[in-house]
C-alpha positions in Angstrom: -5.7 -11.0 22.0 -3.4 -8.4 21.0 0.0 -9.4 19.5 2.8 -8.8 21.6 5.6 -7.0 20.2 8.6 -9.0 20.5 12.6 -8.5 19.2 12.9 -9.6 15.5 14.9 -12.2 14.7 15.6 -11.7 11.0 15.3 -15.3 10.4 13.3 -14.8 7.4 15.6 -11.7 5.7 17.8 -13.1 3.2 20.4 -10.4 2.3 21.7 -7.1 4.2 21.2 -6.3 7.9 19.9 -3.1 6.2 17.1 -5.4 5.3 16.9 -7.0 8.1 16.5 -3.7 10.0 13.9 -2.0 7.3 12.0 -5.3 8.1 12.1 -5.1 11.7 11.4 -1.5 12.0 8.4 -2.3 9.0 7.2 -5.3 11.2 7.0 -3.3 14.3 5.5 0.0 13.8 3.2 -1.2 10.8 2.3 -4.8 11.1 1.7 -5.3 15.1 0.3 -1.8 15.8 -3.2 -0.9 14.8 -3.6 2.2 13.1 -6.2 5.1 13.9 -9.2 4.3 11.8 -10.0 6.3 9.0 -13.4 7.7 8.9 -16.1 5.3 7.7 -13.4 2.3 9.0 -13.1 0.2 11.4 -9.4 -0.9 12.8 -9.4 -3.9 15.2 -8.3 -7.3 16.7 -10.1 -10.6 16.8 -7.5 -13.2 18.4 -4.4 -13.2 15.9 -6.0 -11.2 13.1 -5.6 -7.6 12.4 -8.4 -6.0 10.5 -9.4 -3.1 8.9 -12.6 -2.5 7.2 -15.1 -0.2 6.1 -18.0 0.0 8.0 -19.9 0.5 4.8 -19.6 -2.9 3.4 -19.5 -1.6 -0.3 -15.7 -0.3 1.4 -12.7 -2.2 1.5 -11.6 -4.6 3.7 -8.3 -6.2 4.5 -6.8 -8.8 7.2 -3.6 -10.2 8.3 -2.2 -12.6 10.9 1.2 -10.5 11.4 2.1 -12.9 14.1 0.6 -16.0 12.6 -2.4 -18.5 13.5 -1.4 -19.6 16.8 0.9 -22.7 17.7 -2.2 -24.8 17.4 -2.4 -26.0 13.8 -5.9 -27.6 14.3 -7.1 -24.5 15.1 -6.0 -22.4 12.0 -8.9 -23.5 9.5 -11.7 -22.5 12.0 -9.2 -19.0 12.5 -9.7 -18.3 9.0 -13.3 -19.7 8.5 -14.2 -17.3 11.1 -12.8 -14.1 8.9 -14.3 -15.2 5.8 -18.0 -16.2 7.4 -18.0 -12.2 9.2 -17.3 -10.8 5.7 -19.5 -12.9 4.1 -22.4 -11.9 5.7 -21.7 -8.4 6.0 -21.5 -8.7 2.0 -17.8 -7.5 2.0 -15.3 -8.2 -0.6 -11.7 -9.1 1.8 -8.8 -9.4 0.9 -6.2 -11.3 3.3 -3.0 -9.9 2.9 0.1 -12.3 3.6 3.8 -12.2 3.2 6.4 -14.8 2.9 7.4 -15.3 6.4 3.7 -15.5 7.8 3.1 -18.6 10.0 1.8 -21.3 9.2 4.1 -22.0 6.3 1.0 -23.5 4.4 -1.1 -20.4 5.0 -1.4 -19.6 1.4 -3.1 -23.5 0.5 -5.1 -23.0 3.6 -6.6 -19.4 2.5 -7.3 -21.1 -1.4 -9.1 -23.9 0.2 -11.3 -21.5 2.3 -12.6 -20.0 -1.0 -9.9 -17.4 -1.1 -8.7 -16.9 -4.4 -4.6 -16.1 -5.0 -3.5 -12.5 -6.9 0.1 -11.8 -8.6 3.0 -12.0 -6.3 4.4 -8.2 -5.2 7.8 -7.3 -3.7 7.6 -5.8 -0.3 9.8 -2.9 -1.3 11.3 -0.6 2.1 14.1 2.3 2.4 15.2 5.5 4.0 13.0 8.5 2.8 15.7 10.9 3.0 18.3 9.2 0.8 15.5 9.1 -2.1 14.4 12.5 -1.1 17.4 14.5 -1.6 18.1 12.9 -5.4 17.4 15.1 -8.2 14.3 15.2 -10.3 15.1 15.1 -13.7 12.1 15.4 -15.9 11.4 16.8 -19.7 11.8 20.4 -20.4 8.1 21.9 -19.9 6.8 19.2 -17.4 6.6 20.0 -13.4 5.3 17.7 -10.4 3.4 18.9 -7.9 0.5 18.0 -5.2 -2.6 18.3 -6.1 -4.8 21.5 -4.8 -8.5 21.3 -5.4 -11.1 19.1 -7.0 -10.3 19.5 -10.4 -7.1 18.1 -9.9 -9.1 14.9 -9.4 -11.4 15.4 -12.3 -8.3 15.2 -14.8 -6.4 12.3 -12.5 -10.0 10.4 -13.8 -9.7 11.7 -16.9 -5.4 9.9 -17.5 -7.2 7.0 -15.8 -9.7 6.6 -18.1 -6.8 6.4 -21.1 -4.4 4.1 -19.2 -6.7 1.5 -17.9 -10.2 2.2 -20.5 -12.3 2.4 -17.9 -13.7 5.1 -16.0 -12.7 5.4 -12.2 -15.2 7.5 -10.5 -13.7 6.6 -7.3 -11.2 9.0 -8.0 -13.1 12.5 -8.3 -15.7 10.9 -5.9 -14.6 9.1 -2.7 -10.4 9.7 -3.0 -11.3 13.6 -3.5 -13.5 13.3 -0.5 -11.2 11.7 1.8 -8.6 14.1 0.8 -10.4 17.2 1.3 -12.1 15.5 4.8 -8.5 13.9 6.4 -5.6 15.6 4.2 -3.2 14.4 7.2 -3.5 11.2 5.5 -2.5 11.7 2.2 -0.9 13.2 -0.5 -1.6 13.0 -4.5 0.9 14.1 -7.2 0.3 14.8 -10.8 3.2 15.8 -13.4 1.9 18.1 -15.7 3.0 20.7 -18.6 0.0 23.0 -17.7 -2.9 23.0 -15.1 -5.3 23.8 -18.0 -3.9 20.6 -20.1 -3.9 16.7 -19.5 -2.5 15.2 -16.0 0.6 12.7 -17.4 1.5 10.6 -14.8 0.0 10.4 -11.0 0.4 8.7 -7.9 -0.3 8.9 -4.2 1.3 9.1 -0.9 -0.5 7.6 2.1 0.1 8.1 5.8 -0.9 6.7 9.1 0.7 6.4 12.6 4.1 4.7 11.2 7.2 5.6 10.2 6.6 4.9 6.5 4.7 7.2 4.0 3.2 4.6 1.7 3.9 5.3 -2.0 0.6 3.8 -3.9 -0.6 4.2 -7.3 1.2 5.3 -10.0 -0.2 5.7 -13.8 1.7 7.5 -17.0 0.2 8.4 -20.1 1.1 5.7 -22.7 2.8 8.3 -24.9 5.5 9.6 -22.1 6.4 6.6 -20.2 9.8 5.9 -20.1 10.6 9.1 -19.7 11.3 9.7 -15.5 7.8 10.5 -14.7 7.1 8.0 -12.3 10.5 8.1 -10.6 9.7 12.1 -10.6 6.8 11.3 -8.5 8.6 8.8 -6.2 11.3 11.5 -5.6 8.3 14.1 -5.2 6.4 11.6 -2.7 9.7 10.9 -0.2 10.0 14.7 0.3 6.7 15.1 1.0 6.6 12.7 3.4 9.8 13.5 5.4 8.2 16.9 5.6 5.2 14.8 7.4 8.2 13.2 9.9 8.1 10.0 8.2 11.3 8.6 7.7 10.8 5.7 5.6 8.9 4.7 3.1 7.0 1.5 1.4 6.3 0.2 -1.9 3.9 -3.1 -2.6 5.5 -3.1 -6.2 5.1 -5.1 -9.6 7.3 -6.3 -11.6 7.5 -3.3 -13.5 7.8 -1.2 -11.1 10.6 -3.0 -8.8 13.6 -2.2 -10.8 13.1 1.7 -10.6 12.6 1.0 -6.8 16.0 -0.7 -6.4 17.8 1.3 -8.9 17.1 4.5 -6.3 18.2 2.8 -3.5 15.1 0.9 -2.2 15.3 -3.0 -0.9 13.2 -5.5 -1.6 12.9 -7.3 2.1 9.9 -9.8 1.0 7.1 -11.3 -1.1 3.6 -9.7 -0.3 0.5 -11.5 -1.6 -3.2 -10.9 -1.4 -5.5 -13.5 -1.7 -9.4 -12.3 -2.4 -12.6 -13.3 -1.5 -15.9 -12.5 -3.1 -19.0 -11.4 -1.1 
């Protein structure tokens, strides 16, 4: 069964019709339309649930129910026993991705007593690109931001990773690289910088698919220059490098670190977003 698209009500938009309209607009063309599958992935319907998922099961995996369970509450354990059984023996980590006005109400209880386990709260955070685009990047004398160009970009990206979080990501000059090079259409990685031969300060990414909205994801800044503009440098950065794609809005899944820069350029927080997780 493929959702039907049908007019948004709002009903669950408390604040601006702004809001209300990012939401609507962010509902539609993201939530109820399936995107083109990246290679490796699989994008697809089964009954309410949108799913996308690598075909390698070491990949990720994700699923929502944008339009709910159904109006038959018996049946919504057996809908969501179903997703966790198919990932379970295929081996797959999921994670089931809800947001505050998802149906049921109880969908969150439901999903913990299935064996999902709950993550930190984020703020579904939505705006105009252009608005963000056409602010001015202010950042400290010497430093530039700029999107990345060949492989050892990604080397260094691992190596700021490797000091922010003390571990070492070798997703990042492995797979990420790969898919960049192999689909650049969708996606875009910024680094700020003082000099391509020195140490990557603060990185993000931008990613794209067949919405409106370039997705702003990531973002990491050497300990010893944070509060300093560089990640609102590469948020500036990422909006006009999007518009140039023809998207016109973008999206943010932010912390509680984050959300305050977001809304203090502009951006509105229109919901809750919360992933629940489920071991293989």
């Amino acid at each position: 069964m493929v959702p039907r698209i049908r007019p948004w009500l709002g009903v669950a938009v408390k604040g601006t019709s702004i809001q209300s309209e990012l939401m609507r607009v962010f509902h539609e063309t993201s939530r109820l339309v399936l995107p083109a599958p990246m290679d490796g992935y699989r994008v697809e319907w089964d009954g309410p649930i949108r799913r996308e998922y690598g075909i390698d099961p070491t990949r990720h995996a994700t699923v929502d129910c944008p339009e709910g369970l159904g109006p038959d509450p018996a049946a919504h354990d057996g809908i969501i026993a179903a997703q966790r059984d198919f990932f379970r023996e295929r081996g797959q980590e999921l994670e089931w991705k809800t947001y505050d006005y998802d149906e049921p109400r109880d969908l969150g209880a439901r999903l913990t007593a299935a064996g999902f386990v709950k993550e930190d709260d984020e703020a579904l955070i939505l705006g105009e690109a252009r608005p963000l685009a056409e602010q001015e990047i202010n950042l400290p004398d010497g430093l530039v931001v700029r999107a990345v160009d060949g492989k050892g970009d990604f080397d260094r990206i691992r190596h700021l990773y490797r000091r922010v979080w003390g571990e070492d990501p070798t997703w990042i000059s492995g797979t990420l690289h790969e898919r960049w090079r192999a689909q650049p259409e969708t996606m875009d990685v910024v680094v700020i910088e003082q000099s391509r031969e020195g140490p990557v300060l603060c990185s993000a990414r931008s990613e794209y698919d067949d919405s409106p909205f370039t997705g702003l994801w990531g973002g990491s800044t050497d300990p010893d220059w944070r509060g300093r503009g560089l990640y609102r440098a590469t948020l500036l950065h990422r909006a006009r490098l999007g518009l140039a794609r023809g998207k016109d809005y973008v999206r943010v899944d932010a912390s509680p670190d984050s959300e305050p820069i977001l809304r203090r350029l502009g951006l509105h927080r229109v919901a809750t977003t919360t992933p629940y997780l489920l071991s293989p």
